[in-house]
GUKOLVEX-37756 format. One record per residue (C-alpha): z, x, y. Coordinates in Angstrom, 2 decimals, always signed. Layout:
% GUKOLVEX-37756
@pz = Z, px = X, py = Y
...
This chain:
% GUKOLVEX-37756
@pz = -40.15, px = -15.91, py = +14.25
@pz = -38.25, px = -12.37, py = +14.60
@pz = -41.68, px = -10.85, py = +15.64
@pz = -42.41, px = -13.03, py = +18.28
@pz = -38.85, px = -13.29, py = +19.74
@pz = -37.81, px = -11.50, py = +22.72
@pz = -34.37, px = -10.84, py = +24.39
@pz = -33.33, px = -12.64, py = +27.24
@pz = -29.79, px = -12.16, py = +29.51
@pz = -27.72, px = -15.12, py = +28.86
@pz = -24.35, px = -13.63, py = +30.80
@pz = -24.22, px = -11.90, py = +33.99
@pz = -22.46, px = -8.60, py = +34.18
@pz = -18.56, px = -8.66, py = +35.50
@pz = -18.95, px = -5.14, py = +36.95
@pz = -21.57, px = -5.94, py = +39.73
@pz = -24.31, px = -4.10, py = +37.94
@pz = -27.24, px = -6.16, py = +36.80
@pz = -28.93, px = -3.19, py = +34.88
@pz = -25.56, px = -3.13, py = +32.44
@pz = -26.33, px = -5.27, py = +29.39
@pz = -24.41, px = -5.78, py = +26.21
@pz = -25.98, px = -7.38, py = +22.73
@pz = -24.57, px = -8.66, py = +19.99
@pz = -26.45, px = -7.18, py = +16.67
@pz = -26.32, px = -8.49, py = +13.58
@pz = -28.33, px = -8.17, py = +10.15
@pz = -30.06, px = -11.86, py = +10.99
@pz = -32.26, px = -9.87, py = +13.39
@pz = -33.11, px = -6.87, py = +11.18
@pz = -37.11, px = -5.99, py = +10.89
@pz = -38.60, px = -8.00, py = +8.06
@pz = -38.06, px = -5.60, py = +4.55
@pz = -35.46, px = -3.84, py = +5.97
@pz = -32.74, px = -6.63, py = +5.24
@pz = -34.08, px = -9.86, py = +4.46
@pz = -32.31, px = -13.59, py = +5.03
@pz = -31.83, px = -14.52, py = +1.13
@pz = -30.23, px = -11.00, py = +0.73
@pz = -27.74, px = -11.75, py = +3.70
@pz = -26.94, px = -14.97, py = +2.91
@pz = -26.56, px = -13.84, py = -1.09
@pz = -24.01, px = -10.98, py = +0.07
@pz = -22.13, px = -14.05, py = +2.00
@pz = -21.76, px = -16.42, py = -0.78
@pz = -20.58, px = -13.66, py = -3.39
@pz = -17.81, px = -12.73, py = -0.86
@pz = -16.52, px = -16.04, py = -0.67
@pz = -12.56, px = -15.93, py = -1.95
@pz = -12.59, px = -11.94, py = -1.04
@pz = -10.93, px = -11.39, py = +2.41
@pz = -11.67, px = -7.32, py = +2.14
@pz = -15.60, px = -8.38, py = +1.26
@pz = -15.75, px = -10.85, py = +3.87
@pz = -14.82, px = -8.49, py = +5.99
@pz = -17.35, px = -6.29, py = +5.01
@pz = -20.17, px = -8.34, py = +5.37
@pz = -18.53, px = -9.36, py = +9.22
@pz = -18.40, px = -6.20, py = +9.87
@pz = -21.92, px = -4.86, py = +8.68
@pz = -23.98, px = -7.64, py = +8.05
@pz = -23.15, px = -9.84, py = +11.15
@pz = -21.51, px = -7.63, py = +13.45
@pz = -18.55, px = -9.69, py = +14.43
@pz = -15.09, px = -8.32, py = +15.00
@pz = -13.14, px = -8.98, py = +12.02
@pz = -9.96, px = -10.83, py = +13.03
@pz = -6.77, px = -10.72, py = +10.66
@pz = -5.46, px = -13.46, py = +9.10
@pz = -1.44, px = -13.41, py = +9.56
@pz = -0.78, px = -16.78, py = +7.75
@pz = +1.82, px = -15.64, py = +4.85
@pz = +1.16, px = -16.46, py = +1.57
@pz = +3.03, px = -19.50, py = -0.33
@pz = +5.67, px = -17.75, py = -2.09
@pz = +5.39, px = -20.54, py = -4.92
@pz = +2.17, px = -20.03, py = -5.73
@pz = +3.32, px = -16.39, py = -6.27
@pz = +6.24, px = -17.54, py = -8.65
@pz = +3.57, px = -19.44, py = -10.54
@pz = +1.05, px = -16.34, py = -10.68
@pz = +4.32, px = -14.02, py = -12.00
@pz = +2.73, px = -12.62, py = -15.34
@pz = +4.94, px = -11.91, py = -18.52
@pz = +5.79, px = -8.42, py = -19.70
@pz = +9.40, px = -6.35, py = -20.28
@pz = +10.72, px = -4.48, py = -17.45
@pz = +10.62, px = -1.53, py = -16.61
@pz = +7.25, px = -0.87, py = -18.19
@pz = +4.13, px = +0.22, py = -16.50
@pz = +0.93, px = -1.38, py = -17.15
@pz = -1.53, px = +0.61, py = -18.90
@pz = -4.10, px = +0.33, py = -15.44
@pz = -0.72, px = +1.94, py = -13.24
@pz = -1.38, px = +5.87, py = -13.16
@pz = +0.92, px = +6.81, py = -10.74
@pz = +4.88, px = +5.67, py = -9.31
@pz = +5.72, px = +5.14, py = -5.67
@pz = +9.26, px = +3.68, py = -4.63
@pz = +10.11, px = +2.30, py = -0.92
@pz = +13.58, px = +2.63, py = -0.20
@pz = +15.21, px = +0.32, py = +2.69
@pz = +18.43, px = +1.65, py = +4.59
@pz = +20.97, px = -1.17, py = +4.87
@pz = +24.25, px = -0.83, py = +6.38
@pz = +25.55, px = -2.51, py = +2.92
@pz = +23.08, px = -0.98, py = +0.89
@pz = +20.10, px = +0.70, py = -0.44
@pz = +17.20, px = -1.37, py = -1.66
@pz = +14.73, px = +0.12, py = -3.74
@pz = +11.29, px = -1.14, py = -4.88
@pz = +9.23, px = +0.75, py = -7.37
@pz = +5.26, px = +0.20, py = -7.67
@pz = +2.28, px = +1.44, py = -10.18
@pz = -0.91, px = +2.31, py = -8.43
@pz = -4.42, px = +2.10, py = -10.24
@pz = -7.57, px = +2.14, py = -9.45
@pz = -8.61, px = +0.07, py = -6.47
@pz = -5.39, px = +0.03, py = -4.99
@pz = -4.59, px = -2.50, py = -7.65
@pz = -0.47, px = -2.22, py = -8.14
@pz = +2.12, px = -3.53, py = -10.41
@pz = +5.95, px = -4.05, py = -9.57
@pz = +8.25, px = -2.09, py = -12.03
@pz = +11.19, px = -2.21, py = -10.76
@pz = +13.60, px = -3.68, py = -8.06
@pz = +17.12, px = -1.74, py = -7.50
@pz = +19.88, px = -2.26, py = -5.29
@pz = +22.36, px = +0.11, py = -4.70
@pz = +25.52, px = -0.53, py = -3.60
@pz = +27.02, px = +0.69, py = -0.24
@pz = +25.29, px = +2.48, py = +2.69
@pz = +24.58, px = +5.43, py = +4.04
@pz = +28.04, px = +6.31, py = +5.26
@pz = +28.78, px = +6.13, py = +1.03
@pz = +27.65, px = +9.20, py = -0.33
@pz = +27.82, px = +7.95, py = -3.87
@pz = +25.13, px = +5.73, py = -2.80
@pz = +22.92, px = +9.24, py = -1.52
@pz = +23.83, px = +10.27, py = -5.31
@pz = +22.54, px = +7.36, py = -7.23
@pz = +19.46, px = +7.40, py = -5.00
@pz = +19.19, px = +11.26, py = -6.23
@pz = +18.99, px = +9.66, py = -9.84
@pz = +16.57, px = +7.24, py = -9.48
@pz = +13.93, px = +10.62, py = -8.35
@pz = +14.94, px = +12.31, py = -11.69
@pz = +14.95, px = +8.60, py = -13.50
@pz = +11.17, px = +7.86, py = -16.11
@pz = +9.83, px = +4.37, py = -16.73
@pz = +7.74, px = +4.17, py = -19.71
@pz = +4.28, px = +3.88, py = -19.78
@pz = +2.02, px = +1.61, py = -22.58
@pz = +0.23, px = +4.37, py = -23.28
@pz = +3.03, px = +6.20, py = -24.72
@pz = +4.23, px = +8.85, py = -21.57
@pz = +7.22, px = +8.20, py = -19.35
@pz = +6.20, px = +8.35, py = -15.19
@pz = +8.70, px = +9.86, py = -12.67
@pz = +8.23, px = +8.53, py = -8.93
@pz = +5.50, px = +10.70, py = -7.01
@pz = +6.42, px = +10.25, py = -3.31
@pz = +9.40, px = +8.02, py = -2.41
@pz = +9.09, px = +6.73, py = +1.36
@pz = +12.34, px = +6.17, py = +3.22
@pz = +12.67, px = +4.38, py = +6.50
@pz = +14.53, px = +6.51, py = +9.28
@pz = +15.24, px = +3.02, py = +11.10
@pz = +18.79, px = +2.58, py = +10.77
@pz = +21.37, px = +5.92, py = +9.95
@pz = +18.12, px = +8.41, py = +10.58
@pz = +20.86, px = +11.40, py = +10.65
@pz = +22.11, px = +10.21, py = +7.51
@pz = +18.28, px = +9.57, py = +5.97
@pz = +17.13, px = +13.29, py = +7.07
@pz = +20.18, px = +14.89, py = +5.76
@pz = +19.35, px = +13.81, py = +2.26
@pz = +16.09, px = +14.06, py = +2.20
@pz = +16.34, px = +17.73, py = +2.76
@pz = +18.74, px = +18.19, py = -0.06
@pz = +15.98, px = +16.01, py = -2.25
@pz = +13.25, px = +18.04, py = -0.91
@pz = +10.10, px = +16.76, py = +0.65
@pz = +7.84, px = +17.28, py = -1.88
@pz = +8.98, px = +14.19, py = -3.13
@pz = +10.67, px = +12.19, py = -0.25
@pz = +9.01, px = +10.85, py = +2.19
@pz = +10.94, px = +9.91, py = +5.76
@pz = +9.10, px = +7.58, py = +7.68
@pz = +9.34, px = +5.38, py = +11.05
@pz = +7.39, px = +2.04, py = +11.44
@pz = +5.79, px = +1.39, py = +14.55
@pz = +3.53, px = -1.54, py = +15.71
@pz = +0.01, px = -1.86, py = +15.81
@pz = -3.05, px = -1.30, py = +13.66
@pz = -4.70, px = +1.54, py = +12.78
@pz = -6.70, px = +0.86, py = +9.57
@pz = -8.24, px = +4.62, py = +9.97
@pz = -5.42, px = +6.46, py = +9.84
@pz = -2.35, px = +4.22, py = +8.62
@pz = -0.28, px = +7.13, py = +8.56
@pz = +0.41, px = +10.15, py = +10.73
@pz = +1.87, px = +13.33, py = +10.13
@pz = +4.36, px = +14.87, py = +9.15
@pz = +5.93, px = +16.24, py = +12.13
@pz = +8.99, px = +18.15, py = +12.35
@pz = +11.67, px = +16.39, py = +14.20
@pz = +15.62, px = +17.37, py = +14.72
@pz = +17.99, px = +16.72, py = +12.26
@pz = +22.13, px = +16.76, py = +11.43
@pz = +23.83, px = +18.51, py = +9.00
@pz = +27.51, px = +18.39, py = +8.86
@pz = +27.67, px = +18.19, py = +12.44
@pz = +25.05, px = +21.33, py = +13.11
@pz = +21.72, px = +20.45, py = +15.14
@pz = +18.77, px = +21.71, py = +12.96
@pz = +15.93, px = +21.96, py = +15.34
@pz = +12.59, px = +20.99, py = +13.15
@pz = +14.66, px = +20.46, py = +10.40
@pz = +13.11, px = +17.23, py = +8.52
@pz = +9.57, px = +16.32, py = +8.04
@pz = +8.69, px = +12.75, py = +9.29
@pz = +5.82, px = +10.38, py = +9.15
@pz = +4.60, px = +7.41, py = +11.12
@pz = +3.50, px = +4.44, py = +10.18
@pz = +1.34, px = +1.69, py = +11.33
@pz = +3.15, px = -1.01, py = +9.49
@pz = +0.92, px = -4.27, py = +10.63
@pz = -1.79, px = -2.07, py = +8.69
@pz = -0.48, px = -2.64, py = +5.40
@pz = +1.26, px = -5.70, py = +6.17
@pz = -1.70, px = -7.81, py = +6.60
@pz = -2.93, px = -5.52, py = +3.84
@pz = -0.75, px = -6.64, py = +1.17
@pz = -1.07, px = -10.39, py = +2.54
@pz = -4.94, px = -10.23, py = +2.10
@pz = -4.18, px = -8.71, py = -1.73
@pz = -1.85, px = -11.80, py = -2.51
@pz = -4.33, px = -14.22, py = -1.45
@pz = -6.77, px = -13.03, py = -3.52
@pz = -8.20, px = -14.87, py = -6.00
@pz = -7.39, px = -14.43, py = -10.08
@pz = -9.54, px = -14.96, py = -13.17
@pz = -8.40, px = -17.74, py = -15.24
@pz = -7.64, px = -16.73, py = -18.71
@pz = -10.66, px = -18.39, py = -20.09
@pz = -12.47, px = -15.97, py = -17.60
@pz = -10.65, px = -13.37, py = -18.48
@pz = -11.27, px = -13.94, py = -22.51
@pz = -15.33, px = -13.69, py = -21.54
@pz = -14.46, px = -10.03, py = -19.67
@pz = -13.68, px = -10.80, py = -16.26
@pz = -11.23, px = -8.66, py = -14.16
@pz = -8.94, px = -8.80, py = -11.44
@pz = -10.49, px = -7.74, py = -8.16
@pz = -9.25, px = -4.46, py = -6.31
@pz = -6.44, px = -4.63, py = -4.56
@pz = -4.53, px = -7.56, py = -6.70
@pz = -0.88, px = -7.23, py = -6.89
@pz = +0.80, px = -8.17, py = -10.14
@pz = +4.01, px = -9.77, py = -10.20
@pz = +6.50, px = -9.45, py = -13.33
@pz = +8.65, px = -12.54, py = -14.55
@pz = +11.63, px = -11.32, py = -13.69
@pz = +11.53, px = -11.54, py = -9.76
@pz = +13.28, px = -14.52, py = -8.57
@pz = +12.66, px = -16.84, py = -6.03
@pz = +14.49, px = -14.99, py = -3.04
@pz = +12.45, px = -11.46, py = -3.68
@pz = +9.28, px = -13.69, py = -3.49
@pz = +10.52, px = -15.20, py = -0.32
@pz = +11.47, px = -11.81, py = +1.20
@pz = +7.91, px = -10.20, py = +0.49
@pz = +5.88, px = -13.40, py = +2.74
@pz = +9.06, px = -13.61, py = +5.13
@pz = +6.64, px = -12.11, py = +8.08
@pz = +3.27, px = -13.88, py = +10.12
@pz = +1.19, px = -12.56, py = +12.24
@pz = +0.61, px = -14.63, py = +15.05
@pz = -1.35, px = -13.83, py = +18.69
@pz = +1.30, px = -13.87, py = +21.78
@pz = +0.41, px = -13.45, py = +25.32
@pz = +2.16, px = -11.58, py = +27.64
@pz = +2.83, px = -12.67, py = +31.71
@pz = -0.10, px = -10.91, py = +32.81
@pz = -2.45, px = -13.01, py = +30.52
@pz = -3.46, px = -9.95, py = +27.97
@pz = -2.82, px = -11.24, py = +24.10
@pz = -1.96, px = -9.48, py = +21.25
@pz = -0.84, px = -9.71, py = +17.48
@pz = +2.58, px = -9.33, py = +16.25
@pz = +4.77, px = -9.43, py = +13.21
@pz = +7.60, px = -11.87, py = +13.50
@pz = +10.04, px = -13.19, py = +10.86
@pz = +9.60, px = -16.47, py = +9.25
@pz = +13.20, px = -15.71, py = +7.66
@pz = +16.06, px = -13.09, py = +8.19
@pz = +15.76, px = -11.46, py = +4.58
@pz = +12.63, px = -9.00, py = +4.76
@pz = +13.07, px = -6.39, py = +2.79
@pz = +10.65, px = -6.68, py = -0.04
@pz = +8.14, px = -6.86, py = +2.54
@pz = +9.64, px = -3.39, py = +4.08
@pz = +9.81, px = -1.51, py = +0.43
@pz = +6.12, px = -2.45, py = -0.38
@pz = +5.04, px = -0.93, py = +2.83
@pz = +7.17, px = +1.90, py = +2.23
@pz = +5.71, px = +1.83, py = -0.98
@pz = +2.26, px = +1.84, py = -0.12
@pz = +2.63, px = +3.98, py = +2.63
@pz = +3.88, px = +6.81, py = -0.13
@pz = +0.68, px = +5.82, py = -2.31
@pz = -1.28, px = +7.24, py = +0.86
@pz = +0.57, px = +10.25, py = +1.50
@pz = -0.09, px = +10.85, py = -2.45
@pz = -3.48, px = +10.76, py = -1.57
@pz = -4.78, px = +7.55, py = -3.03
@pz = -7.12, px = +6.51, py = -0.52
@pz = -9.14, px = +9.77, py = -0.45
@pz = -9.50, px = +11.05, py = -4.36
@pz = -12.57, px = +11.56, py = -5.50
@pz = -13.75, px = +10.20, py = -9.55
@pz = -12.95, px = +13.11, py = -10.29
@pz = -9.18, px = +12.75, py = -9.98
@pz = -9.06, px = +9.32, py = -11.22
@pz = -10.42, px = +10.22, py = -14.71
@pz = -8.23, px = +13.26, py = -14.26
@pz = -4.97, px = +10.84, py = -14.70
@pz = -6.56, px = +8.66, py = -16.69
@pz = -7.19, px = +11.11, py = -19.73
@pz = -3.62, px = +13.19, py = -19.09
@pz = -2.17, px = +9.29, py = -19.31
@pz = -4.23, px = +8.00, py = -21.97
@pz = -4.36, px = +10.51, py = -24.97
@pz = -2.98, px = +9.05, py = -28.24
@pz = +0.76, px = +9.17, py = -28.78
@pz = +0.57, px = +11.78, py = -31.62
@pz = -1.46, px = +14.11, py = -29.37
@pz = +0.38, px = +13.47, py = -26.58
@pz = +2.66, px = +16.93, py = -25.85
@pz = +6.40, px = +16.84, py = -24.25
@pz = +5.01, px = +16.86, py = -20.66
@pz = +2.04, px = +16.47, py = -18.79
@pz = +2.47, px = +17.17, py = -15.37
@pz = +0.21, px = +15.07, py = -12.56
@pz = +2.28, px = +16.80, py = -10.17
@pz = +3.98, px = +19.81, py = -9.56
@pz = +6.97, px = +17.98, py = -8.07
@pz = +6.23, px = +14.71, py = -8.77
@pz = +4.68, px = +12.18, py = -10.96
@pz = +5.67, px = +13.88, py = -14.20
@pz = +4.48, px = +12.35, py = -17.48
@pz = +6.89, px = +12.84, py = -20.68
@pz = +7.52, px = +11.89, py = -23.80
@pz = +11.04, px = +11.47, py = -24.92
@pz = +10.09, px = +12.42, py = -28.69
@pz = +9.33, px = +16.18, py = -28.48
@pz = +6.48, px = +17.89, py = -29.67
@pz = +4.53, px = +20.91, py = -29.59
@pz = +4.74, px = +21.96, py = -25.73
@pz = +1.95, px = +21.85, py = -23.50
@pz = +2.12, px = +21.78, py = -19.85
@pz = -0.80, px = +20.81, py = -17.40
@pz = -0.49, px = +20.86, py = -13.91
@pz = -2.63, px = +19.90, py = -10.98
@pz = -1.93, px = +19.48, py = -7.22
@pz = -3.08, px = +15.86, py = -6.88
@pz = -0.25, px = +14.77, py = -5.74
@pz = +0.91, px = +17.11, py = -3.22
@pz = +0.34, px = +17.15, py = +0.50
């Protein structure tokens, strides 16, 4: 059938030239033992109830456009999918910290995430800090939490490697204590629209800053993000489906990108991280586009794990090589009574400790710097 098929116009060209043709390729029409029909249709059916390999097999296999899916999650079936476990503790699969931090004028709220392989992350912990940026006690509990360890199950304690901040309300105030933390492990950052899957995130670039009234020309280091990115991002990891535990009892896993939920987030958090949908809008001249809008006021869980996940990219996690991930993996994974005082996965951030001391051994790499 492919051999004796041949290609006929079905659309006349808008621009007035008849010799300007467009096709739409897919795999379907692939010579015969390059790509064959069962294979195709095989690679369909196994993506079924995986959005990211759906889209792969759009994208490569049938050549289509993949369009995102802006429909928030049901934050009750999240509630029910919340898995037990103390707080504060990092899952054994979690090799690195990120926190996103969202300015309030009443407050500082403060999400902290574990990052494995496969962009696969936990929730550790949820802070909110009293009082807002014009309270510099707030600036100074903020300073703690950059200093603060959770404990990991395999025995280490994790500082946060890259906190991302959002310059959107109070940016004076935001740059000015970010320089005192130091950028090597704050992040300033400004959402803007759009996608750009890519390159999420650009930068840094030096911008103007404030301090104590002085103008400080390049004086804070700022990056941009493409927020619908990982927005629809973390909505496609929510939906995806989990192994039952009889399925996981025969050695089934969770599929990259799933994000694990403790028992101690309440109903409001839940609602605040699917408060957003993406929905197409047309302006007056006809032209449509997506956008973001609010399904509720509250957002900010949403905001933090883009901030959040933003950081994880700055660290570098969408680029390392095996290499790297074994790297973290052994330094996180020795045996408690070999385990030394501190094993550092970054020079200025991530540090793994153990509160028990030891015989001292440092090791340091630059995986985590930028």
């Amino acid at each position: 059938m492919l051999e004796q098929g041949e290609w006929r116009s079905t659309a006349k060209s808008n621009k007035g030239n008849e010799k300007t043709a467009g096709f739409h390729i897919s795999s379907l029409y692939s010579p015969i033992g390059w790509r064959s029909w069962a294979e195709i249709a095989t690679a369909w059916e196994m993506a079924q109830g995986n959005d990211a390999a759906v889209k792969s097999v759009k994208n490569t296999d049938l050549g289509e456009t993949w369009v995102e899916t802006g429909e928030a999650p049901d934050w009750q079936r999240l509630y029910d999918q919340r898995e037990i476990g103390p707080a504060g503790i990092v899952s054994s699969k979690g090799l690195f910290l990120t926190a996103g931090v969202d300015v309030q004028k009443d407050r500082l709220e403060v999400d902290v995430w574990a990052w494995g392989r496969g962009l696969e992350s936990w929730l550790v912990d949820h802070i909110v800090i009293d009082g807002g940026p014009q309270r510099p006690e707030a600036w100074l509990e903020l300073d703690g939490l950059l200093g603060q360890t959770w404990a990991h199950e395999g025995g280490a304690h994790l500082r946060i490697a890259k906190m991302a901040i959002d310059t959107g309300y109070e940016a004076p105030a935001v740059y000015a204590w970010a320089r005192k933390a130091g950028f090597g492990q704050v992040a300033p950052i400004k959402g803007v629209e759009g996608f750009n899957r890519s390159s999420p995130v650009s930068g840094p670039t030096l911008v103007d800053a404030t301090d104590g009234g002085k103008k400080l020309r390049r004086g804070a280091r700022l990056w941009t993000v493409a927020v619908s990115t990982f927005k629809s991002e973390t909505y496609r990891f929510l939906r995806a489906e989990r192994p039952t535990d009889e399925e996981r009892a025969e050695g089934a896993d969770y599929l990259p990108g799933t994000v694990h939920l403790p028992n101690w987030v309440d109903a409001e958090w839940l609602k605040q991280l699917v408060a957003e949908q993406l929905i197409t809008v047309k302006n007056k001249r006809g032209f449509t586009r997506l956008e973001w809008q609010k399904l509720r006021e509250r957002n900010e869980a949403l905001d933090c794990r883009v901030y959040a996940r933003a950081a994880a990219w700055i660290v570098g996690i969408d680029r390392w090589p095996e290499a790297r991930w074994r790297d973290l993996e052994e330094q996180l994974h020795l045996a408690p009574e070999t385990l030394n005082t501190e094993l550092a996965t970054a020079p200025q951030a991530g540090r793994v400790k153990r509160t028990k001391p030891v015989e001292r051994r440092v090791i340091s790499s630059g995986y985590m710097t930028r």
